[in-house]
C-alpha positions in Angstrom: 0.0 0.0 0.0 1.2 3.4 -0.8 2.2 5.5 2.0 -0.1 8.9 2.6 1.8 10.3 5.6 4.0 13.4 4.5 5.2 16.1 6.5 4.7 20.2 4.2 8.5 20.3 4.1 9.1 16.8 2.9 6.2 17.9 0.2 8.0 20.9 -0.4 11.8 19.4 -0.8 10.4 17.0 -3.5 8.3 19.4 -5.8 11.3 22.1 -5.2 14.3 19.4 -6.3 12.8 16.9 -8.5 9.2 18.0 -9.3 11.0 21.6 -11.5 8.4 23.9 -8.9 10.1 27.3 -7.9 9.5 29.1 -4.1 7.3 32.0 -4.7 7.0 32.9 -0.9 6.0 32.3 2.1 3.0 33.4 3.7 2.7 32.4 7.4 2.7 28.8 7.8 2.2 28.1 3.9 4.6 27.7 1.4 3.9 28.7 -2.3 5.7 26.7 -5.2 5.1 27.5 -8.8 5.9 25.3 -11.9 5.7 27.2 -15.3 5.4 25.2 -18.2 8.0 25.0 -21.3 7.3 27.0 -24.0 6.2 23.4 -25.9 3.5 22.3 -23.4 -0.1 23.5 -23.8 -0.4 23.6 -20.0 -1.1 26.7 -17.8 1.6 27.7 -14.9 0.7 25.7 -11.5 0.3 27.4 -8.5 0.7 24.8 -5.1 0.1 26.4 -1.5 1.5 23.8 1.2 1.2 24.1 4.4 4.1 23.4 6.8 2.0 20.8 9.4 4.4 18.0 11.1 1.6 15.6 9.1 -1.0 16.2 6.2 -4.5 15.5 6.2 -5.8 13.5 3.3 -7.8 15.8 2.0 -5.0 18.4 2.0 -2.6 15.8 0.3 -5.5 15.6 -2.5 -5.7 18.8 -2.9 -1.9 19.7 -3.5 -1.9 16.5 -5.8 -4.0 18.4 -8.0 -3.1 21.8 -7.8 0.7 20.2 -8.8 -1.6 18.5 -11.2 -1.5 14.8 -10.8 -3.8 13.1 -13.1 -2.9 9.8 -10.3 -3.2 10.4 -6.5 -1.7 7.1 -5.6 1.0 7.6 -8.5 1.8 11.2 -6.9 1.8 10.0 -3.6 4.5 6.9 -4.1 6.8 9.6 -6.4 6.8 12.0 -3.1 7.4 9.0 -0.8 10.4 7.7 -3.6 11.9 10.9 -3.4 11.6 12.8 0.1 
């Protein structure tokens, strides 16, 4: 079974160095990454707000999944856990 139990900065550390997202700020306890397309892709810029909690809820964990825009939650979830 895939692992669901991520900490905001492991999150961050893996869409930051492998994932080609970029630190937009910080605002209070949330971090904002930012991953803007090559010129080649069809796709607009994603915007990914993660909060920095010891543990993320599910529904939290869904939610950045998609904002990063994972079209596989379990598949997003197993490349986080591969590379944190």
């Amino acid at each position: 079974m895939v692992t669901r139990d991520f900490s905001g900065e492991e999150i961050y550390r893996v869409l930051v160095n492998t994932g080609n997202f970029r630190h937009v700020r910080t605002s209070g306890s949330h971090l904002i990454v930012e991953w803007i397309p090559p010129e080649d892709h069809n796709t607009e810029p994603r915007r990914v707000t993660i909060p920095l909690h010891d543990r993320i809820d599910l529904g939290t964990l869904r939610s950045i999944a998609d904002q990063a825009g994972a079209e596989n939650f379990d598949a997003f979830c197993e490349w986080i856990d591969q590379n944190r």
